[in-house]
Backbone as CSV, one residue per row, in Angstrom:
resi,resn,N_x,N_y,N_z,CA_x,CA_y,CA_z,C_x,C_y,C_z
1,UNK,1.034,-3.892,21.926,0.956,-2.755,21.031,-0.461,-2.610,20.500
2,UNK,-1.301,-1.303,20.859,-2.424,-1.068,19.819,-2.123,-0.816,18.552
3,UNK,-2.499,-1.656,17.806,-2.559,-1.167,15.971,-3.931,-0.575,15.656
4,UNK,-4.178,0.700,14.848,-4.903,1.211,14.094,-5.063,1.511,13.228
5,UNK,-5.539,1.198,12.171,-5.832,1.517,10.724,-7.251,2.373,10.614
6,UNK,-6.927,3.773,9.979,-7.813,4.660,10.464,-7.866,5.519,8.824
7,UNK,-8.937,5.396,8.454,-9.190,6.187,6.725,-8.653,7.843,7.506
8,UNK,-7.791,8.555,6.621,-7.753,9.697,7.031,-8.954,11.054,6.168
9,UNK,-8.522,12.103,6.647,-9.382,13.433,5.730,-7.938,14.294,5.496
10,UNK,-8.611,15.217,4.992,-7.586,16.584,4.435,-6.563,17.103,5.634
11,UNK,-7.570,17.156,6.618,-6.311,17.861,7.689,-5.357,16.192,8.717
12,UNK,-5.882,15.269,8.256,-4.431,14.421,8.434,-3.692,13.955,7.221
13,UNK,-3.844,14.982,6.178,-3.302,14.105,4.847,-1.719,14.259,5.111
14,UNK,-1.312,15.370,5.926,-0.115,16.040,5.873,1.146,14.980,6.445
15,UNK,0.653,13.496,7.250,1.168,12.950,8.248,1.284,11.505,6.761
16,UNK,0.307,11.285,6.046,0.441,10.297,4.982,2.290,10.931,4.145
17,UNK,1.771,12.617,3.886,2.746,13.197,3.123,4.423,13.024,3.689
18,UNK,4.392,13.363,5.276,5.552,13.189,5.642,6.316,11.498,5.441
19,UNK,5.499,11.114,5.352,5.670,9.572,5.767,6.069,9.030,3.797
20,UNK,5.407,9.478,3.039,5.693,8.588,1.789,7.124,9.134,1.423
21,UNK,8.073,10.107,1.352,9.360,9.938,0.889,9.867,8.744,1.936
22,UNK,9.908,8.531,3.186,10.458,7.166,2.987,10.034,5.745,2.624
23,UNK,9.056,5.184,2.314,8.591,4.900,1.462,9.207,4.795,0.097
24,UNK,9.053,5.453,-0.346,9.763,5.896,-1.589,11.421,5.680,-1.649
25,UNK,12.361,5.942,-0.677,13.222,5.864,-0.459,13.639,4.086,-0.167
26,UNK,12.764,3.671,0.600,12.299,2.320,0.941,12.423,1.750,-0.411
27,UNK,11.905,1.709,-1.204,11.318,1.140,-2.823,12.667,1.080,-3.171
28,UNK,13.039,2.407,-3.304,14.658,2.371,-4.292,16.143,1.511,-3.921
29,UNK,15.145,0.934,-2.878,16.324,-0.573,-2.977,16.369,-1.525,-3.497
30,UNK,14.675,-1.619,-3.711,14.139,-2.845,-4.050,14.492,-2.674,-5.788
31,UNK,14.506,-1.223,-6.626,14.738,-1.350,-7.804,15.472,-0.558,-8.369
32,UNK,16.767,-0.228,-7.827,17.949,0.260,-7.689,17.391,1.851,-8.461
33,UNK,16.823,2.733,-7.893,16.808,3.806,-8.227,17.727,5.076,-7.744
34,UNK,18.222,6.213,-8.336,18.258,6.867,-7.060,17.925,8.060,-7.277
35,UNK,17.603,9.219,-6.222,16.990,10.349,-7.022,16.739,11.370,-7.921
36,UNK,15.660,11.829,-8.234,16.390,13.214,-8.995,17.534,13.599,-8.910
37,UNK,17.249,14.618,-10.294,18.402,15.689,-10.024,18.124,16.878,-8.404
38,UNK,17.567,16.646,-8.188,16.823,17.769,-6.721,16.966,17.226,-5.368
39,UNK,17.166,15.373,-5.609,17.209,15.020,-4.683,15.971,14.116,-4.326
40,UNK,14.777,14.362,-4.789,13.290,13.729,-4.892,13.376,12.516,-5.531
41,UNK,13.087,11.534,-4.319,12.528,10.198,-5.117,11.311,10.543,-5.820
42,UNK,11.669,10.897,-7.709,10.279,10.806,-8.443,11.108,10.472,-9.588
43,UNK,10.791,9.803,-10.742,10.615,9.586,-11.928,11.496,11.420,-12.970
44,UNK,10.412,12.136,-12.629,10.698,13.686,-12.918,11.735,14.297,-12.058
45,UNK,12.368,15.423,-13.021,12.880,16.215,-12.317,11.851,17.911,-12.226
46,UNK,10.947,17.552,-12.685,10.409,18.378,-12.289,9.770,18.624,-10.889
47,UNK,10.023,17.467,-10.127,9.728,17.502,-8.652,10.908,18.601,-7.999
48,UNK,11.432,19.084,-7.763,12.002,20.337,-7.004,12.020,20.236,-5.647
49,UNK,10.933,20.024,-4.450,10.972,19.773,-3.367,9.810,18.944,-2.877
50,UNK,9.746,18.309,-1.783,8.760,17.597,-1.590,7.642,18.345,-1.365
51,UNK,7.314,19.424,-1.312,6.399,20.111,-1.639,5.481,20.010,-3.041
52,UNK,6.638,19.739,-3.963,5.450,19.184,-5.175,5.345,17.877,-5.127
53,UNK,5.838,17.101,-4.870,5.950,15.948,-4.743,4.005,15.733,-3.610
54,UNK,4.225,16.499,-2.142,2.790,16.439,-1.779,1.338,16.680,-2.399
55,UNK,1.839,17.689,-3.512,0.857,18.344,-4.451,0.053,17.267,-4.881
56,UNK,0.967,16.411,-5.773,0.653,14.825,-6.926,-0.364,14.144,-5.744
57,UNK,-0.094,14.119,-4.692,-0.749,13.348,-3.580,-1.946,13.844,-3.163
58,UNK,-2.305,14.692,-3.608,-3.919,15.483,-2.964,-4.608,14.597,-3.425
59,UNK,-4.804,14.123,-4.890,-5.864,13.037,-5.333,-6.392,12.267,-4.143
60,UNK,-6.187,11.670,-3.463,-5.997,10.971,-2.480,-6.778,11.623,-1.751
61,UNK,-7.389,13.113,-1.510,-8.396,13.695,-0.292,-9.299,13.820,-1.514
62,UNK,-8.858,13.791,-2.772,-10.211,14.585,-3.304,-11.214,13.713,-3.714
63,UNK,-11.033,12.236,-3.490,-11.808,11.249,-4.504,-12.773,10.555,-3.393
64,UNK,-12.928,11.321,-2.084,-13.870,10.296,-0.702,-14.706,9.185,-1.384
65,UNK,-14.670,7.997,-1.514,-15.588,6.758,-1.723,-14.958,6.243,-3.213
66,UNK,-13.592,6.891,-3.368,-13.088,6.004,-4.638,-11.833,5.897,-3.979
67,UNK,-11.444,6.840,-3.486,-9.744,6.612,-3.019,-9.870,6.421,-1.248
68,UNK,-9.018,5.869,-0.941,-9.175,5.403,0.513,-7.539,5.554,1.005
69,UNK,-7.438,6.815,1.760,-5.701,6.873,2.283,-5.751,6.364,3.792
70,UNK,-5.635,5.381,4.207,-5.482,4.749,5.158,-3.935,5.146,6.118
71,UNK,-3.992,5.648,7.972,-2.748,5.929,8.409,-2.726,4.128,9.082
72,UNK,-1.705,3.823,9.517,-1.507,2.885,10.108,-0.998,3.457,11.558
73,UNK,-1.184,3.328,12.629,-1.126,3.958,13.606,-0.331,2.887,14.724
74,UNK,0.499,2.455,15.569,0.967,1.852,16.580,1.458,2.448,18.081
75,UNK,0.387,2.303,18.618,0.326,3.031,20.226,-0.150,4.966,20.220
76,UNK,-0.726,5.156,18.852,-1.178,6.216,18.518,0.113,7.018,17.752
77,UNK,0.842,6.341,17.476,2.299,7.034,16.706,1.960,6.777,14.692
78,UNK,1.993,7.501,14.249,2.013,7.027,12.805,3.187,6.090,12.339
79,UNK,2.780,4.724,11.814,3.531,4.222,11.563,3.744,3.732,9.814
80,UNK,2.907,4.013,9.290,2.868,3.640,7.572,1.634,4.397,7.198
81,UNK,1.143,3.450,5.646,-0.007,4.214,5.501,-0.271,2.657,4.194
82,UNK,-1.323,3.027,3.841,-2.419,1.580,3.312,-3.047,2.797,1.793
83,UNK,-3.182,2.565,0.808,-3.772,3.166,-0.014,-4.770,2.400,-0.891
84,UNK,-5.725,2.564,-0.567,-6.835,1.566,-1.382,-7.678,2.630,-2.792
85,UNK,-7.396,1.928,-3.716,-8.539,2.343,-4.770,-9.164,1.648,-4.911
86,UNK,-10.046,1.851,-6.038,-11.606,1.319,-6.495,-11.859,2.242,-7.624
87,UNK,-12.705,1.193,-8.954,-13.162,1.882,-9.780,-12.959,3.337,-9.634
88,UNK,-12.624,4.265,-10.691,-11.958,3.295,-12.035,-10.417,3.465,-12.183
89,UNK,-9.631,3.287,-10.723,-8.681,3.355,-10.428,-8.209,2.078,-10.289
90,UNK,-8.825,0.812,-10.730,-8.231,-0.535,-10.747,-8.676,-1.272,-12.230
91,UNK,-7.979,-2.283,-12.246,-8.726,-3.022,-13.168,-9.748,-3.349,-13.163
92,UNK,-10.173,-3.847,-14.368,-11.721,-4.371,-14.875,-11.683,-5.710,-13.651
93,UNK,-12.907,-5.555,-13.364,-13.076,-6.722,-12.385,-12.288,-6.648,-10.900
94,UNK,-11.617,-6.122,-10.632,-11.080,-5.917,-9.084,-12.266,-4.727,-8.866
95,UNK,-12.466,-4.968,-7.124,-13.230,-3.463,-6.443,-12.319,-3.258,-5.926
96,UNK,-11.338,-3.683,-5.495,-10.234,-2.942,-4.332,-8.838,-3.186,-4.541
97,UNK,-8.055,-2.145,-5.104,-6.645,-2.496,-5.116,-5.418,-1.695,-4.272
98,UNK,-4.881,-2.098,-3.457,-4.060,-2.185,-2.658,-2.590,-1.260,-3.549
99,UNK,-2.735,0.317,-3.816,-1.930,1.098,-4.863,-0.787,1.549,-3.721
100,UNK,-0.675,1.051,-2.659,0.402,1.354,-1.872,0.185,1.016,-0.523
101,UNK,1.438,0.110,0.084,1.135,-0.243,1.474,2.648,0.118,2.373
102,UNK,2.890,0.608,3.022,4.264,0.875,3.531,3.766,1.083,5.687
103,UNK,4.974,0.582,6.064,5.070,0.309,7.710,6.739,0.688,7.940
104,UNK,6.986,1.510,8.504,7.845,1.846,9.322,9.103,0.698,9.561
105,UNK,10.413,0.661,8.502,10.884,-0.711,9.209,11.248,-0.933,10.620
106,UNK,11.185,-0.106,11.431,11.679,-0.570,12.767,10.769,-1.541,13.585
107,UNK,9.472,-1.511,12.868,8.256,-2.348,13.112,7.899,-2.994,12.449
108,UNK,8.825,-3.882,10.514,8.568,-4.952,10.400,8.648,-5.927,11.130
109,UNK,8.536,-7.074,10.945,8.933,-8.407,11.392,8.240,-9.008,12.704
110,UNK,7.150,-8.333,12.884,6.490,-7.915,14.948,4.951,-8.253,14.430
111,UNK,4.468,-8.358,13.245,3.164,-9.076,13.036,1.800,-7.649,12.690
112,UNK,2.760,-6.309,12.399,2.007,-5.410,12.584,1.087,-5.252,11.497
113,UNK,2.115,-5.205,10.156,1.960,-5.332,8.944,0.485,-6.046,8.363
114,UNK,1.018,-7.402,8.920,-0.093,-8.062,8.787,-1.657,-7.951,9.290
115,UNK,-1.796,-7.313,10.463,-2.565,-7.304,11.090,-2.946,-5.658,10.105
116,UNK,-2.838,-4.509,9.755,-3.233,-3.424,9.470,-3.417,-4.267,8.001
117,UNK,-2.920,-5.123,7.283,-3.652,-5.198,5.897,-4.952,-5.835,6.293
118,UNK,-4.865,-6.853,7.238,-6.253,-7.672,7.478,-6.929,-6.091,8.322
119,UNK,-6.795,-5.773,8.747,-8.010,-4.451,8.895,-8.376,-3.903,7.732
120,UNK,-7.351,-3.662,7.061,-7.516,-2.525,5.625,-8.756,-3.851,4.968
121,UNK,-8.334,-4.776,4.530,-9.290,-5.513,3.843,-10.421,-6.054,4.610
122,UNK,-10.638,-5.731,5.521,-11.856,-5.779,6.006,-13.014,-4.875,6.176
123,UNK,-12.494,-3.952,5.460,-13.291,-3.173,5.182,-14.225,-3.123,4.400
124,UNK,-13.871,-3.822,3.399,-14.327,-3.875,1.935,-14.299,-5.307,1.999
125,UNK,-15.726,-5.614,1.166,-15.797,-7.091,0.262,-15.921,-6.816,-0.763
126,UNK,-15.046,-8.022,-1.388,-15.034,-7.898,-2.873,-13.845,-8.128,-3.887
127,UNK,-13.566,-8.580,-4.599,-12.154,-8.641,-5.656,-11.281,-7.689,-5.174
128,UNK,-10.273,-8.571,-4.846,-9.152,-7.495,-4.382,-7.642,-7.694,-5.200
129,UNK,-6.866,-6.809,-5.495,-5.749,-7.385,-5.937,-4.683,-6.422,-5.398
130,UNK,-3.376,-6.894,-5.610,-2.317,-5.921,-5.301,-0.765,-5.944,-6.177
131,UNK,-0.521,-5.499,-6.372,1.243,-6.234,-7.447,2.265,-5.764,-6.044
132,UNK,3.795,-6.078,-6.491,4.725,-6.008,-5.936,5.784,-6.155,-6.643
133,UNK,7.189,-6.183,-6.725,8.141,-6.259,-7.099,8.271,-7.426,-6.892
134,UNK,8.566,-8.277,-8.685,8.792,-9.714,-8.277,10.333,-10.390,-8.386
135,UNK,11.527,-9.364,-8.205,12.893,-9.696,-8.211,12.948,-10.291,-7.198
136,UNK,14.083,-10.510,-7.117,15.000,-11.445,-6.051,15.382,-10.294,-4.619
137,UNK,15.462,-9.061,-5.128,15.587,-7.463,-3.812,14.556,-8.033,-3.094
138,UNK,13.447,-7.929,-3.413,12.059,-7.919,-2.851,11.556,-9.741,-2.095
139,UNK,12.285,-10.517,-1.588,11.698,-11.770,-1.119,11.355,-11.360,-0.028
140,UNK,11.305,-10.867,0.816,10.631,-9.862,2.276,9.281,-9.870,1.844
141,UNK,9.418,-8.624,1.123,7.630,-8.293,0.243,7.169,-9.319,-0.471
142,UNK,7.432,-9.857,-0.947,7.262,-11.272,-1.719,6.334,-12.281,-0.461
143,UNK,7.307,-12.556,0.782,7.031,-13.958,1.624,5.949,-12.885,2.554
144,UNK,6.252,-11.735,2.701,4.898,-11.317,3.754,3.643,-10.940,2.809
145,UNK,3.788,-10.630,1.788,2.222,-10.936,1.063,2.089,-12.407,0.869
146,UNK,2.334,-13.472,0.693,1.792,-14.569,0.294,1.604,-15.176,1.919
147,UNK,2.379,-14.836,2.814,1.958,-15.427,3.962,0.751,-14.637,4.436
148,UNK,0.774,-13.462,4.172,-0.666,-12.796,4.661,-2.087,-12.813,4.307
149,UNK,-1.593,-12.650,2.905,-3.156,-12.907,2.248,-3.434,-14.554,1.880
150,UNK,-2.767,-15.567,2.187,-2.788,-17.154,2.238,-3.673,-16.926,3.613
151,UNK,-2.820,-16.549,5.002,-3.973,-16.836,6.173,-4.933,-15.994,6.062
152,UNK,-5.021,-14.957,5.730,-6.332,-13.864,5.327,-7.438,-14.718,4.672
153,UNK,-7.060,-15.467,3.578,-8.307,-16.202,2.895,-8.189,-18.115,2.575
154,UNK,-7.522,-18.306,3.876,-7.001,-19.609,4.189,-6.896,-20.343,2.814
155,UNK,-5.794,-19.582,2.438,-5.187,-20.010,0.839,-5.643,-20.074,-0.249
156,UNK,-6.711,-19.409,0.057,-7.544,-19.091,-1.882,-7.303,-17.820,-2.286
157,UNK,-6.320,-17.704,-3.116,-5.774,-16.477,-3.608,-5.119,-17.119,-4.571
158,UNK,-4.881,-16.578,-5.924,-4.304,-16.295,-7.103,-3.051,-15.589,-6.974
159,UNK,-1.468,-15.916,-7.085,-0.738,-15.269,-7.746,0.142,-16.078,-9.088
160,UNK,0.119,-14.706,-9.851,0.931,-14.948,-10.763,1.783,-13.451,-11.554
161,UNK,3.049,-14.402,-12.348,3.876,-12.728,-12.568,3.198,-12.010,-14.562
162,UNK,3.184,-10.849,-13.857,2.243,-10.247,-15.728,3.183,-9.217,-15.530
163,UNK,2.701,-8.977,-16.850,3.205,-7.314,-17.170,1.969,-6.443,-16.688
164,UNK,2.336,-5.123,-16.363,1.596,-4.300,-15.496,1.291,-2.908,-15.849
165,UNK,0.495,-2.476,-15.890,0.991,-0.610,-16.350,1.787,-0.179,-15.310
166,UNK,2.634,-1.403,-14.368,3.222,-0.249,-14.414,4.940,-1.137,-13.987
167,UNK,4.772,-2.182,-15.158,6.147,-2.991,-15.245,6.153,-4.616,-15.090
168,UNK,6.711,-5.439,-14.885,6.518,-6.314,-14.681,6.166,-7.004,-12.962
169,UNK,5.131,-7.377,-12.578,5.284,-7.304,-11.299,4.239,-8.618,-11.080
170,UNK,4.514,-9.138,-9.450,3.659,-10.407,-8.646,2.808,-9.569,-8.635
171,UNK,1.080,-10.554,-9.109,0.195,-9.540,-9.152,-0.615,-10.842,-7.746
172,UNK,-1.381,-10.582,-6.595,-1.945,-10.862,-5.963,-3.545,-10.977,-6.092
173,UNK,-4.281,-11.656,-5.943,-6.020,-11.480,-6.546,-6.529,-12.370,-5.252
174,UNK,-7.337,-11.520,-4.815,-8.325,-12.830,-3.890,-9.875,-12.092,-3.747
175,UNK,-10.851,-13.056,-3.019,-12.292,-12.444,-3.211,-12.645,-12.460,-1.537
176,UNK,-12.582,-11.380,-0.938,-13.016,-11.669,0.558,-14.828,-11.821,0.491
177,UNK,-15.535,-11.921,-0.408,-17.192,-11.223,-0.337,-17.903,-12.411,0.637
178,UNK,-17.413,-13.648,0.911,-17.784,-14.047,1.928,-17.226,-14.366,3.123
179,UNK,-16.166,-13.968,3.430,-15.414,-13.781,4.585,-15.349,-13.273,5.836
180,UNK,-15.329,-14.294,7.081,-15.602,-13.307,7.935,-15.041,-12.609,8.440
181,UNK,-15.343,-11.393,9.460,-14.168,-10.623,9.082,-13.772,-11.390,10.681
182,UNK,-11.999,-10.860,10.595,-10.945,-11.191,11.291,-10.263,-10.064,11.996
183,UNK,-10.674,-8.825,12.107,-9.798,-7.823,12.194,-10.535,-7.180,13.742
184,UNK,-10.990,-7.381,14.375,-12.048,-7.131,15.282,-11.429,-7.615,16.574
């Protein structure tokens, strides 16, 4: 299988868009949600159709060199998507945080995952962090981040569980700035 991890622009944002309601749909197992009143995995019911729901998502073309929407690609098929921020979209002291990572489940468990985060972070040196859901739903997401970013930085990485803006969650921290890269 070719894997590609490829920064997108405006006219592939539309393929990130199709792809995050499941995603989203994905999540609401992990923390028993279920949708709007409309039907929209969002928080609001002011989401109506996934059409606004894509709207919230433009940030993402408009911020080039702060926001980074990454497609994940397998044999040239879209298969997830990688969302990287940076100042001042992370905390004090991180350059790169990992605000969404999602892969297609029919292609967990096959080593893909892993291989498109070690691209995604090879992009960038520098303080990186990521959170996750730290329940008992989530030991999947749980054992493939600590197995990934453990061989990513042959086990120098920080986790521990905090409160979060945005709940309680496994927060991930590691420093690739001298690392070589692996993704090549």
């Amino acid at each position: 299988m070719k894997i590609d991890v490829h920064l997108t622009n405006k006219s592939e944002a539309y393929i990130i868009k199709n792809l995050y309601p499941l995603y989203l749909y994905d999540l609401s197992g992990h923390y028993d949600r279920m949708p709007n009143v409309h039907g929209i995995y969002e928080d609001s019911n002011d989401f109506r159709t996934l059409n606004d729901q894509y709207e919230v998502q433009n940030i993402w073309w408009e911020k080039p060199g702060i926001l980074f929407p990454y497609i994940i690609s397998v044999d040239g098929i879209p298969a997830g998507f990688i969302l990287i921020a940076t100042q001042p979209h992370c905390n004090q002291g991180i350059d790169y945080f990992v605000n969404e990572f999602f892969l297609i489940q029919s292609l967990r468990g096959k080593g893909i995952a892993e291989r498109a985060a070690n691209i995604a972070f090879d992009q960038f040196k520098g303080n990186w962090e990521l959170f996750t859901n730290p329940l008992e739903k989530n030991i999947v997401g749980l054992k493939f981040w600590r197995k990934t970013i453990s061989n990513y930085t042959n086990g120098v990485y920080t986790e521990k569980n905090e409160e979060t803006f945005d709940g309680q969650k496994t927060i991930f921290r590691f420093d690739n700035s001298a690392k070589q890269l692996i993704s090549k």
